[in-house]
N, C-alpha and C positions, 0 to 999 in steps of 0.2 A: 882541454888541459886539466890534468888532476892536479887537486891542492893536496899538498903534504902538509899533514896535521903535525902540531905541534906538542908533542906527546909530554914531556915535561910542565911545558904549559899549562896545560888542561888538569895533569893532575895535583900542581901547585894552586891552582884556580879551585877545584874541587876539595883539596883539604882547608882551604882560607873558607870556605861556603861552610864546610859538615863545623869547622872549630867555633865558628861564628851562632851553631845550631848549636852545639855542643856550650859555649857559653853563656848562652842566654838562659837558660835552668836555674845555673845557679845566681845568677844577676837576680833572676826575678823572684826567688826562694830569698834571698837578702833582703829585695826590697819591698816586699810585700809578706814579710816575716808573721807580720801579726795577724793576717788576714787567712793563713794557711794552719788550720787547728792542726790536720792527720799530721803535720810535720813539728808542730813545738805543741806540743800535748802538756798537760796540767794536770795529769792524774796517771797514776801506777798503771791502771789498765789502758788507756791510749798508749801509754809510753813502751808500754810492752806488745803493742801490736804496732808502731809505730816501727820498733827494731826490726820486728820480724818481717814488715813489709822492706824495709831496707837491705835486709841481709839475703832474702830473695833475689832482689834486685841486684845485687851485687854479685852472685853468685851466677845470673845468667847473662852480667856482662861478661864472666872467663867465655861465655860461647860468643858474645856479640863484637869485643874487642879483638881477639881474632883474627877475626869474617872483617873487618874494617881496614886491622893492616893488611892481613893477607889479599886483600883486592886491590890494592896500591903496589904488593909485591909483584901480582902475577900481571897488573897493568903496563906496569914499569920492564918488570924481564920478558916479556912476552908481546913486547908492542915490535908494531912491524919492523923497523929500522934497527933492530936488537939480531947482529949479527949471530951471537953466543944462546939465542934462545931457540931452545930446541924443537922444532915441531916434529910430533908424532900422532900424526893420525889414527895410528891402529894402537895404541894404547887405550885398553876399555875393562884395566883393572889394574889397583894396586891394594896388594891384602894391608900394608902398614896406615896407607890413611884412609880404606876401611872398617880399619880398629879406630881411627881418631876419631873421624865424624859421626860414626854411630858409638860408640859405646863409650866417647866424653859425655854428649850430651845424655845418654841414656844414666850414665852412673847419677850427672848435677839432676838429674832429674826423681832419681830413687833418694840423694840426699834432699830434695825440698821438700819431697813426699812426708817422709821420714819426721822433719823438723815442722811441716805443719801441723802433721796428726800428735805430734807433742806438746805444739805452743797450744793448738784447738782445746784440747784436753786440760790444758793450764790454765787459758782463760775461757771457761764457761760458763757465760752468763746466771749462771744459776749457781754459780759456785761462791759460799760467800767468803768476804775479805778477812782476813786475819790482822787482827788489830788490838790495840791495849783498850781502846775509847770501845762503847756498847756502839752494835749496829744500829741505824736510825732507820726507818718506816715509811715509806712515802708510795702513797695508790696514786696510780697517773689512769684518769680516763681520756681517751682520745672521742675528741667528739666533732661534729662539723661547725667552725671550722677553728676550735681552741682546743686548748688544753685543761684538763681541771687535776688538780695535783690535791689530795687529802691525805691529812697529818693525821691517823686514825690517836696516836698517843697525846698529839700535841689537843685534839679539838678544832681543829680549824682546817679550812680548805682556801683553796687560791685559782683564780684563775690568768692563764701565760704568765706566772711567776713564780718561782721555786728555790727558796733558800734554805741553805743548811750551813755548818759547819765546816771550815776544812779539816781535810785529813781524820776526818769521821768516814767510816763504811756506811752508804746509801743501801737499803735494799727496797729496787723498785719493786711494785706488784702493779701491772698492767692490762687494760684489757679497753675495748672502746664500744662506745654505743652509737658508732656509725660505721659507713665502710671501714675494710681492713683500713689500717695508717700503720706508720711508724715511726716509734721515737728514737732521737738521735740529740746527743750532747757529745758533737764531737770532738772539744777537748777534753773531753775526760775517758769518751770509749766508744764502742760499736754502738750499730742500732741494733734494734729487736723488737721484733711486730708487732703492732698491737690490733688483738681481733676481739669478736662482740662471739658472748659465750664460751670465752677462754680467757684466760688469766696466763700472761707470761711473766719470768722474772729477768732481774738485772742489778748484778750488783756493782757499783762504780764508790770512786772517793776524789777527791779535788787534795794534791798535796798545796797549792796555792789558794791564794785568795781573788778574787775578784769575777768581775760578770764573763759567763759564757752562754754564748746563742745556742740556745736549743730551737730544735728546727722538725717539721715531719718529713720526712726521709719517703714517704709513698706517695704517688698520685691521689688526688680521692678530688676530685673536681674543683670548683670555680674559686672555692677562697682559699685554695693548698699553699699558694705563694707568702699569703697572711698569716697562716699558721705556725706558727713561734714564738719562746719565748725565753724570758731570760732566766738563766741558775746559777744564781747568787751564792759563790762560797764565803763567808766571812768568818771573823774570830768569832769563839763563843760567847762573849761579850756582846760582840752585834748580833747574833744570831737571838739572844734569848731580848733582848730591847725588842727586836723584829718581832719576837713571840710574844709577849706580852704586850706589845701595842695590836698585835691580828688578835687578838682573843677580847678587846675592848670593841671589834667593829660592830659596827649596827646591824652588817647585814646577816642573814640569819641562812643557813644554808640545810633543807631537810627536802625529803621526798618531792613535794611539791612545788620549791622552789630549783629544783634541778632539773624537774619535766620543762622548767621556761629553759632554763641553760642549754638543756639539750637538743631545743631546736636549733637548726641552722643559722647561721650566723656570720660577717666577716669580719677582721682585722678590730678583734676585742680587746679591750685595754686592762690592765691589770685588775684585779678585785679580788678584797680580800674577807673570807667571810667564820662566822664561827661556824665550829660544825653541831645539828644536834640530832643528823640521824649518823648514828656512830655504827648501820650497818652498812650502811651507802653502798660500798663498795662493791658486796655481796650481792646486794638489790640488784644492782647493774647488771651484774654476771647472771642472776637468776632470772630475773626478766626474759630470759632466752629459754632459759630451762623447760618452763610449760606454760600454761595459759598464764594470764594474769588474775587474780581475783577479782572479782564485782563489785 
């Protein structure tokens, strides 16, 4: 004996499943608000990659919305017990919705082209911020398995801690004296790689105050999960207190105290030191260049 499906049924059943899938995004984008940086960003440049991944997104639901009702339509007119639905076997072409499905999606596809090789070009890391306040300076060496962040103007260097001003222009200068890594402040913008005998840049701004997790963004072995750390945007007020208390510390940060830093290492706790090789950065990057001296 055949059972006669209950066509109605099934796909009253199936839109209560897909609404239920379809709801839960944004339930959980609410309630875990503070925990999702790429979605509430805290700096111009997240915020401006943040739309454009949105408008992306939005742009190839016109192809995905669609394809969702239109399978509920051709479910529904097309199901067996649908006296009025036409079957045509020898139908194996129609020119009108061979213009829809190829050359909608081909068109949404030349506009996202189009609009990323625009927004690429706007936000290039190496591009810097335009702003009334002077740009601020900050060398990030990525090392196994910390961070070391040097203020070459301020005199001082930090290790997994990094504060500055808000709504000042950051320009990182980057490079690492272990495997490739890379660094990532993702509410404030992209990453960008940091590698040993190169130097890359990044420029970001925090229009807020407060801590955000900086994090390495690359594999690089056993303490990569440890490796993070905090970037402090505060007023200038706290920022120069912060300066003026890191410039009293005891510890002293030059050539030979950085060869200890730069062994391996895990889940290191903040430190803050004076700087008093003021080419640090340079050494780093050259050390690769040719032999070392004797």
């Amino acid at each position: 004996m055949k059972l006669k499906r209950n066509v109605p049924s099934m796909l009253i059943l199936t839109g209560i499943i897909l609404f239920i899938f379809l709801i839960m995004q944004p339930l959980e984008i609410l309630f875990f608000s503070n925990n999702i940086a790429l979605l509430f960003p805290k700096g111009i440049i997240a915020l401006e990659e943040r739309n454009l991944l949105l408008i992306i997104q939005l742009i190839m639901l016109l192809v995905i919305i669609p394809v969702y009702i239109l399978t509920f339509i051709f479910s529904w007119k097309y199901r067996a017990h649908n006296p009025h639905g036409k079957y045509d076997p020898d139908l194996i072409d129609n020119t009108l919705a061979e213009y829809i499905w190829w050359g909608l999606p081909c068109i949404l596809t030349a506009i996202i082209a189009v609009l990323t090789w625009v927004k690429t070009y706007e936000l290039d890391p190496y591009k810097p911020i335009e702003s009334d306040k002077k740009t601020m300076t900050v060398q990030v060496v990525a090392l196994q398995w910390k961070w070391l962040f040097i203020y070459p103007e301020e005199k001082i260097a930090s290790i997994n801690f990094l504060q500055f001003p808000k709504e000042t222009p950051i320009h990182f200068e980057i490079t690492a004296d272990a495997p490739m890594n890379s660094f990532w402040i993702p509410h404030l913008g992209g990453q960008i790689y940091a590698m040993p005998n190169m130097k890359t840049e990044l420029h970001l701004i925090a229009q807020e105050a407060g801590d955000f997790r900086g994090s390495s963004a690359n594999l690089s072995g056993e303490g990569f999960a440890g490796m993070h750390f905090i970037a402090r945007a505060s007023s200038e007020d706290e920022y120069h207190q912060w300066l003026e208390s890191a410039k009293q510390s005891p510890k002293i940060l030059n050539f030979e105290e950085y060869s200890k830093l730069a062994a391996p290492s895990q889940n290191n706790p903040k430190e803050i030191y004076q700087l008093k090789e003021e080419n640090l950065f340079n050494q780093v990057i050259m050390k690769y260049m040719h032999p070392q001296e004797k």
